[in-house]
C-alpha positions in Angstrom: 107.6 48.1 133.4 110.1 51.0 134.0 109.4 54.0 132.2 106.5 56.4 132.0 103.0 55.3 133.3 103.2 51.6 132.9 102.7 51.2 136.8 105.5 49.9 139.2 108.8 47.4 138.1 107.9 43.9 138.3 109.6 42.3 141.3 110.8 38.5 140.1 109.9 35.9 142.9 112.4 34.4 144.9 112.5 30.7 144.4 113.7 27.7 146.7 116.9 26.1 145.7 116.0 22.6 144.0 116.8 19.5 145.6 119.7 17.6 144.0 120.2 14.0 144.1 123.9 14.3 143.8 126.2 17.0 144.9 127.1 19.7 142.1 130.6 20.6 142.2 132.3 17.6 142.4 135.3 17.9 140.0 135.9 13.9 139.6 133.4 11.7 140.7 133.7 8.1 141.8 134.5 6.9 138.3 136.3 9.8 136.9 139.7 10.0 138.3 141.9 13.1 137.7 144.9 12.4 135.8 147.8 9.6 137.2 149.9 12.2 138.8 147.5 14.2 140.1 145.6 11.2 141.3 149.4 10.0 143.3 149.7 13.3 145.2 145.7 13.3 146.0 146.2 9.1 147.2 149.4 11.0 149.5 146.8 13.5 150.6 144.5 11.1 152.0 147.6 8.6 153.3 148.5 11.5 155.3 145.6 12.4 156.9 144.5 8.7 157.9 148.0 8.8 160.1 146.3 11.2 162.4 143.9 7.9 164.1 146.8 5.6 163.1 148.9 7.3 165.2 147.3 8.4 168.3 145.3 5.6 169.3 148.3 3.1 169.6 150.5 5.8 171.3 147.6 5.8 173.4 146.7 2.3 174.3 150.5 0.9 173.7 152.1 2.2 176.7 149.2 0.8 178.9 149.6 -2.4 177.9 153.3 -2.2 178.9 155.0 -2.0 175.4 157.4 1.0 174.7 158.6 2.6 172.0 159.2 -0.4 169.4 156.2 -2.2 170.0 153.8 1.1 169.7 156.2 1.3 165.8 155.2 -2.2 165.3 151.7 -2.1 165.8 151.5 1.5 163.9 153.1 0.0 160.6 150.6 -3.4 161.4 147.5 -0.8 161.3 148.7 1.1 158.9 149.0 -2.2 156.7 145.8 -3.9 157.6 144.2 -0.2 156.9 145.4 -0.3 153.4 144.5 -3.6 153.1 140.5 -3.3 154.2 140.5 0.2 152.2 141.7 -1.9 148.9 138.8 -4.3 150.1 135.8 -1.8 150.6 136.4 -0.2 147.6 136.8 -3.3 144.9 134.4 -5.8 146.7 132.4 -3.2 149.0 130.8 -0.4 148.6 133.0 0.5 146.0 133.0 4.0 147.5 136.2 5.8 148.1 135.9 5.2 152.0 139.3 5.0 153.7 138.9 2.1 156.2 141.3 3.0 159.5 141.7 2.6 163.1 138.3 3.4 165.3 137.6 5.5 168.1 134.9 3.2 169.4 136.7 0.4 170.2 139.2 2.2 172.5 136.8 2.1 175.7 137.2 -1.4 175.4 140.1 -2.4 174.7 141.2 -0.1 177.6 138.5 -2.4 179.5 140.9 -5.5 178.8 143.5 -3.5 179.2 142.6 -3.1 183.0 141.4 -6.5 183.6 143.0 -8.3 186.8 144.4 -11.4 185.6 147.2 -8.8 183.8 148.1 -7.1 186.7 150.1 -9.4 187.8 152.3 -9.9 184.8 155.6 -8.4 185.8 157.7 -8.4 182.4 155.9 -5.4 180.3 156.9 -7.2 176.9 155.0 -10.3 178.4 152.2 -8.2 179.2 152.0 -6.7 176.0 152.1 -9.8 174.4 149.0 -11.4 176.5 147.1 -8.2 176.4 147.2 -8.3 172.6 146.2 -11.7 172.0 143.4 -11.1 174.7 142.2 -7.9 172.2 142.9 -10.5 169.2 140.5 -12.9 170.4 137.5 -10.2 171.3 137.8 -8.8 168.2 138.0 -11.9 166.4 134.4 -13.0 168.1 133.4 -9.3 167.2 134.1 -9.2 163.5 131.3 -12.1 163.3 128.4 -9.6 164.2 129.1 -7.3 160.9 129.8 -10.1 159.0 126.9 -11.9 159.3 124.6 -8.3 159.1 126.4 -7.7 155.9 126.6 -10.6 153.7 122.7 -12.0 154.9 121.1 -9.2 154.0 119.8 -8.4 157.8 121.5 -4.8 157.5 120.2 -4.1 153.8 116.8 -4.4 155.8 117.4 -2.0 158.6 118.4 0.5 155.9 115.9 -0.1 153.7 114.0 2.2 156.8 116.2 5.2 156.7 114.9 8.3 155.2 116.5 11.7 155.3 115.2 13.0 157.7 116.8 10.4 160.2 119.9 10.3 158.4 120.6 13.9 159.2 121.1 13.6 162.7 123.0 10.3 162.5 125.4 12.1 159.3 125.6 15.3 161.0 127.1 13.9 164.5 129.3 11.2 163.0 131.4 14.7 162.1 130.3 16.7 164.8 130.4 14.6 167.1 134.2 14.2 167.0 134.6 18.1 168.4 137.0 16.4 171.3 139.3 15.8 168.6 139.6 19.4 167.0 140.1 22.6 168.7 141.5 20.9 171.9 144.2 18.9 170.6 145.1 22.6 168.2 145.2 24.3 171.7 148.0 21.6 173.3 150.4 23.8 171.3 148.7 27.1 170.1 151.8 28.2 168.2 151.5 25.0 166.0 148.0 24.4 166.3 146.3 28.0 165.3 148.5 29.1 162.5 147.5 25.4 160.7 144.4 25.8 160.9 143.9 29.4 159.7 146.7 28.7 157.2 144.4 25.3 155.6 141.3 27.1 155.6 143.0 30.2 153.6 144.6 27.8 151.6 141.6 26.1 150.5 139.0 28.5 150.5 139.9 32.1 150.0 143.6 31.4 148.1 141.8 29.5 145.1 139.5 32.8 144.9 142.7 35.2 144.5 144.2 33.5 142.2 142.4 32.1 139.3 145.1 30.6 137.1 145.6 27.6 139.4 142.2 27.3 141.1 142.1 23.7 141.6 145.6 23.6 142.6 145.2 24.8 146.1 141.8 23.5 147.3 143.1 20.0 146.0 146.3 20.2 147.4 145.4 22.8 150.5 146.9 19.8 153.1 149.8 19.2 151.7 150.8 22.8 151.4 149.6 24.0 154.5 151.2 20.6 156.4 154.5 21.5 155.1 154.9 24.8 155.8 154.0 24.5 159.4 155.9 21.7 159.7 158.9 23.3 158.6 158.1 26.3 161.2 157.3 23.7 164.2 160.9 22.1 163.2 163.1 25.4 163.3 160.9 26.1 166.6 162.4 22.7 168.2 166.2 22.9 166.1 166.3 26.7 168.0 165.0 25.8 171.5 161.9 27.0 172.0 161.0 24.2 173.9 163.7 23.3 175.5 162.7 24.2 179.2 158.6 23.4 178.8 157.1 20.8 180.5 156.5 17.1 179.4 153.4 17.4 177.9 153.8 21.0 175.7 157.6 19.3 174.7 155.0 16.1 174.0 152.6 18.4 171.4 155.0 20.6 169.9 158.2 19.3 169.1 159.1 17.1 166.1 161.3 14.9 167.2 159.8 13.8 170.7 157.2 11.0 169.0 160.2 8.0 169.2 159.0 6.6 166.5 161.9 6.9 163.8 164.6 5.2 166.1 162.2 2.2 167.2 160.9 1.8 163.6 162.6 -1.1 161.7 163.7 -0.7 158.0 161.8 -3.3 156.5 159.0 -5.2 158.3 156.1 -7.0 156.8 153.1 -7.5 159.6 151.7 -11.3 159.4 148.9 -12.9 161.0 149.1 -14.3 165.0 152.4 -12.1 164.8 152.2 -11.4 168.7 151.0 -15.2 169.3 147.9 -17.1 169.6 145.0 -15.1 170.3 143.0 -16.0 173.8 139.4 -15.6 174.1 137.0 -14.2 176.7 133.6 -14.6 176.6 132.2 -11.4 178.1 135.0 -9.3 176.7 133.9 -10.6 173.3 130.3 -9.4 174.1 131.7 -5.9 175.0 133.6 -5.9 171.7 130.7 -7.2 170.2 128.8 -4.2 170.7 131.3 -1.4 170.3 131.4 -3.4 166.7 127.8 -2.7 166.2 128.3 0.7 167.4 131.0 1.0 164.8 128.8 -0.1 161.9 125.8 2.4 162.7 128.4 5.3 162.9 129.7 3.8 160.0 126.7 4.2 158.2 126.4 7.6 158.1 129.4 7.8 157.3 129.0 5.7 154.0 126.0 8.0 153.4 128.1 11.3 153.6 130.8 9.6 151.6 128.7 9.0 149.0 127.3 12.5 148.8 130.5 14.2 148.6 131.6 12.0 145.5 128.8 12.9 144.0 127.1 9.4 144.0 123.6 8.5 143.8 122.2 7.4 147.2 123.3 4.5 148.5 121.2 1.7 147.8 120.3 -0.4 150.9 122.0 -3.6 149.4 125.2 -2.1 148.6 125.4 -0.7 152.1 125.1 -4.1 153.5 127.6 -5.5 151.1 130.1 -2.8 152.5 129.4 -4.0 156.3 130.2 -7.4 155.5 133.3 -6.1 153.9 133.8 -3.8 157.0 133.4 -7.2 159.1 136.0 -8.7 157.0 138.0 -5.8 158.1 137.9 -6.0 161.6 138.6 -9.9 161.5 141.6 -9.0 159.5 142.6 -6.9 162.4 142.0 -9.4 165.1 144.1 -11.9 163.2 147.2 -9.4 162.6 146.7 -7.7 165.6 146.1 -4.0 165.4 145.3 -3.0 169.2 142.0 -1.6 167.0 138.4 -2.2 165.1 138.1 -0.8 161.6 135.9 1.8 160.2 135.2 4.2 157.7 137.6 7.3 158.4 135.6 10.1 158.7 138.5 12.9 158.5 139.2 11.1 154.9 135.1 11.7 153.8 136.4 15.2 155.0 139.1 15.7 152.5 136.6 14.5 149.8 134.9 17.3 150.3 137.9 19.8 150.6 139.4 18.4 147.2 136.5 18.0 145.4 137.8 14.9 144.1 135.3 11.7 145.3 137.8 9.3 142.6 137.6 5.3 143.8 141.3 5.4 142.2 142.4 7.9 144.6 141.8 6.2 147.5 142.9 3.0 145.8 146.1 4.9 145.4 146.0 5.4 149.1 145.8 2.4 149.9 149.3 1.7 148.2 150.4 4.2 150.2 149.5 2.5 153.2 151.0 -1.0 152.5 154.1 0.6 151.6 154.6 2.9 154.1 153.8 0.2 156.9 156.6 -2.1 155.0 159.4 0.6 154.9 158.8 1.9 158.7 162.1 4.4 158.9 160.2 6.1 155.9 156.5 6.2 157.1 157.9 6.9 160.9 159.5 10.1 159.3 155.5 11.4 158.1 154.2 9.6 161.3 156.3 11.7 163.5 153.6 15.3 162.3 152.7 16.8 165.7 149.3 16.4 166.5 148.3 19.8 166.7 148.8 20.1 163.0 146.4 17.2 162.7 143.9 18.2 164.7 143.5 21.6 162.9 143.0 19.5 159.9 139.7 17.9 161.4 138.5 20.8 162.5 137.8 21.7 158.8 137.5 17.6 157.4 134.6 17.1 160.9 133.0 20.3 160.2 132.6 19.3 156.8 131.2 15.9 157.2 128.4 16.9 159.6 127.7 20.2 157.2 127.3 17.2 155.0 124.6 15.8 157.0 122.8 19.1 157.4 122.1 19.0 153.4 119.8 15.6 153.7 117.3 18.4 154.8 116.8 19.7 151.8 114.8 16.7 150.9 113.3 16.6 154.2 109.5 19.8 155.0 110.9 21.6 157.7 107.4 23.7 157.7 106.5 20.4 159.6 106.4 20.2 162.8 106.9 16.2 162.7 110.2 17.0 161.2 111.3 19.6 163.9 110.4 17.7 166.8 112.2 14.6 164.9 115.1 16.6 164.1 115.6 18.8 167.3 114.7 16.0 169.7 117.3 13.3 168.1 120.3 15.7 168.0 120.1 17.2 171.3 119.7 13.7 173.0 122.6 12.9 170.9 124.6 14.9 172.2 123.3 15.6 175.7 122.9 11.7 176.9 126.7 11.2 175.7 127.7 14.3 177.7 126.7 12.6 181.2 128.3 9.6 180.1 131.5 10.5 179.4 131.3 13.3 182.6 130.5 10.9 184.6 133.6 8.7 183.6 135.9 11.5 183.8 134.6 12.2 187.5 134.6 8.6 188.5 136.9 7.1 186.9 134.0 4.5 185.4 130.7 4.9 183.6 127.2 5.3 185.0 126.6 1.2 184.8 129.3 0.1 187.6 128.6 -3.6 188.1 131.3 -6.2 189.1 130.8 -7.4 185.0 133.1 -5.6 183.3 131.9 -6.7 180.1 128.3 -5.7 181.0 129.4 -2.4 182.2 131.0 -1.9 178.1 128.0 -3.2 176.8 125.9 -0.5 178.2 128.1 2.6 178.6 129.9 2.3 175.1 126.7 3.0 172.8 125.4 5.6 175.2 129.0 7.6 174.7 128.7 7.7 170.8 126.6 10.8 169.7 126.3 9.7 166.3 124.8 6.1 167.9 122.3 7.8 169.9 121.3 10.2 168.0 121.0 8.0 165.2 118.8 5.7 166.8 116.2 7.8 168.1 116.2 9.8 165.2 115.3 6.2 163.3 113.0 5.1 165.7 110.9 8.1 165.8 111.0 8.5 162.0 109.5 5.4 161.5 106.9 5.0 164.8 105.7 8.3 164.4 103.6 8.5 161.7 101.0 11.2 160.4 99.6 12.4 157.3 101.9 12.8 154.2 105.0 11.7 156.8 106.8 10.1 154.1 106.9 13.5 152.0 107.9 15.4 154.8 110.8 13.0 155.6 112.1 12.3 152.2 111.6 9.3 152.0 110.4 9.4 148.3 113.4 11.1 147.2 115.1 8.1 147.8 112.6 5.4 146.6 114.1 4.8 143.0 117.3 3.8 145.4 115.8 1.5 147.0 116.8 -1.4 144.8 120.3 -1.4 143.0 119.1 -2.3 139.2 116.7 0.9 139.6 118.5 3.2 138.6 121.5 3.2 135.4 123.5 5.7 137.9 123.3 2.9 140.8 124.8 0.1 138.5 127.7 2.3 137.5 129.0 3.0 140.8 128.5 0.3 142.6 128.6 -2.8 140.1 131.3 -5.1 141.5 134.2 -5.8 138.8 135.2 -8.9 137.2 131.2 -9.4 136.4 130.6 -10.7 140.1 127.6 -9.0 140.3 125.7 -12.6 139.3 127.1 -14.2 142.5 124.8 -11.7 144.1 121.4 -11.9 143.8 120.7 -9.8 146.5 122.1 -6.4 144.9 
């Protein structure tokens, strides 16, 4: 007690903070959505961020495969639709988590493989070897779509996750977000002067600007995209209009100006994408393989990102039968784009599990709204070329904030996780520097050689072992679970968590479960296994 005599002021204990099974904070959770116009500009919010994968990875692959200017518009709207489409999928039949479901990463290696194949390189007409190129991808991913498919809907994949604890979904969460630093800083620093001042205006937008002003705090972390987007793409537009740019090189006039992406002149008014739209698909046994397993890379990485989705709306953790109900879906998703023809795999979008936790908002209507957004867009092209045509410096300063958040996200499975122990460190430490080191000499290697580390005259052999081993999140992820569950000693599954999640485990255990994840229209009783 202060005062006189009573000895010395007690000194109160500093306590731990308490674990919490679902994130605090969350404004409006999965079934809470914010109010019907707030919900349509959030649903634009996310729309425009997907467009950053949408667009880059058929600008990309488009003019390899000999197409120009209108077929790279064509098969942006045809992503863009079958995007909406599997997002409207995952989130009514799925997981029912607000996942965005867009164009992959992972399947670019590849499709880049088929791409190179000989039998095209003798095609002289481009449009013909566009067309036969695509059907070629068609087919492969076709064949590919079967692996998630059949892990989903039997169950097999509810059983592998059944395993996961924590502790080995922290280095799997962690580098599906980190792991995608290539995408961030670098593409801000192909045009600096766009680049920078979107990125330092989003994060003052979002985290200090809501501080300043407290009338409207929830307007401008919620809306902290679209506000920062705008302004800096009104600044990189009077940068082109006055001829700042006029005398750089390709590339810089490439990254900075607005009207250099060709997308609004080769973009039809009305379109709707349809199945076999290029032609019959052809099929390829080993290329199917390859594709095969840059689809089952695809559905590990997209298992953390399920997991990280469902943490920032504030979910209970996902049960291991929902999780396999949202592969199957996924599956379904990436035979939806074999059939229409999307150059691309499906998965979930990690910049969009980003935004979640930027906005606060983790609404299933949201992203439903989205997902209109999509359709429509992809049906009107002159109108979605116009928000297509954002230079990409202004997205990537965007994922430096959305990938930063989704591995942070990661990082918090530790606080279920004894990290006094040294099974945990070694676990921990040992998974996420092989996760990232092993990919490092992979894709070094392929940049120095111009192929990967296996170089055999099997093309689709060479994919099959060089694709996985470039994926941080895949590796890490794997030996994380590996060692989680081999190595065992005393109280292990304490120190790794795993009892946190126990009452998970099955999806009638817990009231929470059933009201996130209950399928609507009372399917529910045409699965026993959830």
């Amino acid at each position: 007690m202060a005062g006189g005599g009573g000895g010395a002021p007690k000194v109160e204990e500093p306590q731990p903070h308490p674990p919490r099974e679902q994130l605090p904070g969350i404004t409006c959770c999965i079934t809470s959505p914010p109010s019907w116009p707030e919900a349509i500009i959030l649903g634009f919010q996310h729309y425009l961020v997907m467009l950053g994968t949408t667009v880059l990875i058929p600008t990309a692959l488009v003019p390899q495969m000999g197409g120009g200017n209108e077929e790279k518009a064509k098969v942006i709207q045809t992503l863009l639709f079958v995007a909406g489409l599997n997002t409207l999928l995952q989130t009514l039949f799925g997981t029912r988590l607000p996942a965005v479901m867009g164009g992959s990463y992972t399947f670019v290696p590849t499709t880049i493989s088929i791409i190179l194949a000989g039998r095209f390189s003798d095609i002289v007409d481009p449009a013909e070897k566009f067309k036969r190129i695509m059907r070629a991808i068609q087919g492969s991913l076709i064949v590919a779509s079967t692996l998630q498919i059949v892990l989903g809907f039997s169950g097999l994949w509810r059983n592998v996750a059944r395993f996961l604890s924590p502790l080995s979904a922290v280095p799997l969460v962690s580098l599906v977000g980190f792991g995608l630093y290539e995408f961030g800083f670098p593409g801000v620093a192909k045009c600096v002067e766009i680049g920078l001042p979107q990125l330092v205006l989003v994060v003052f937008i979002s985290q200090y600007l809501p501080h300043v002003i407290h009338q409207t705090k929830y307007i401008f972390d919620r809306y902290a995209v679209i506000f920062s987007v705008v302004i800096v793409w009104i600044y990189a537009h009077l940068l082109t209009v006055g001829g700042a740019y006029n005398n750089s090189g390709p590339k810089t006039q490439a990254s900075c100006r607005t009207d250099r992406a060709g997308l609004i002149d080769a973009a039809p008014w009305i379109r709707v994408p349809w199945p076999f739209q290029w032609g019959p698909p052809a099929f390829d046994a080993g290329e199917a393989f390859a594709m095969m397993m840059a689809s089952f890379v695809a559905l590990v990485e997209s298992t953390g990102a399920f997991t990280v989705v469902a943490r920032f709306a504030s979910a209970t953790p996902l049960p291991p039968s929902i999780l396999s109900r949202g592969v199957g879906w996924q599956g379904v998703g990436i035979l939806l784009s074999g059939l229409f023809g999307t150059v691309n795999g499906t998965s979930v979008s990690v910049e969009n599990a980003g935004l979640l936790a930027v906005t606060k908002v983790g609404s299933r209507r949201v992203v439903q709204i989205s997902a209109g957004f999509m359709i429509f867009f992809s049906i009107l092209g002159k109108f979605g070329a116009v928000v297509a045509s954002i230079p990409g410096p202004i997205i990537a300063a965007l994922y430096c904030l959305f990938f930063a958040y989704v591995g942070a996200g990661g990082l918090s499975f530790l606080q279920f996780c004894n990290l006094n122990s040294f099974r945990t460190k070694f676990i921990l430490g040992f998974s996420i520097f092989i996760g990232l080191s092993v990919p490092q000499y992979f894709n070094e290697y392929t940049v120095i050689h111009g192929y990967g580390p296996v170089h055999t005259s099997a093309r689709w052999f060479n994919d099959i072992v060089n694709v996985p081993f470039s994926s941080e999140p895949f590796v890490a992820g794997i030996v994380a679970f590996f060692l989680d569950n081999t190595l065992y000693k005393k109280d292990a599954k304490k120190d790794r968590g795993k009892h946190w999640w126990a009452k998970f485990r099955y999806f009638k255990d817990d009231p929470r479960s059933k009201e996130f994840y209950s399928l609507p229209f009372n399917l529910n009783k045409y699965f026993p296994s959830v």
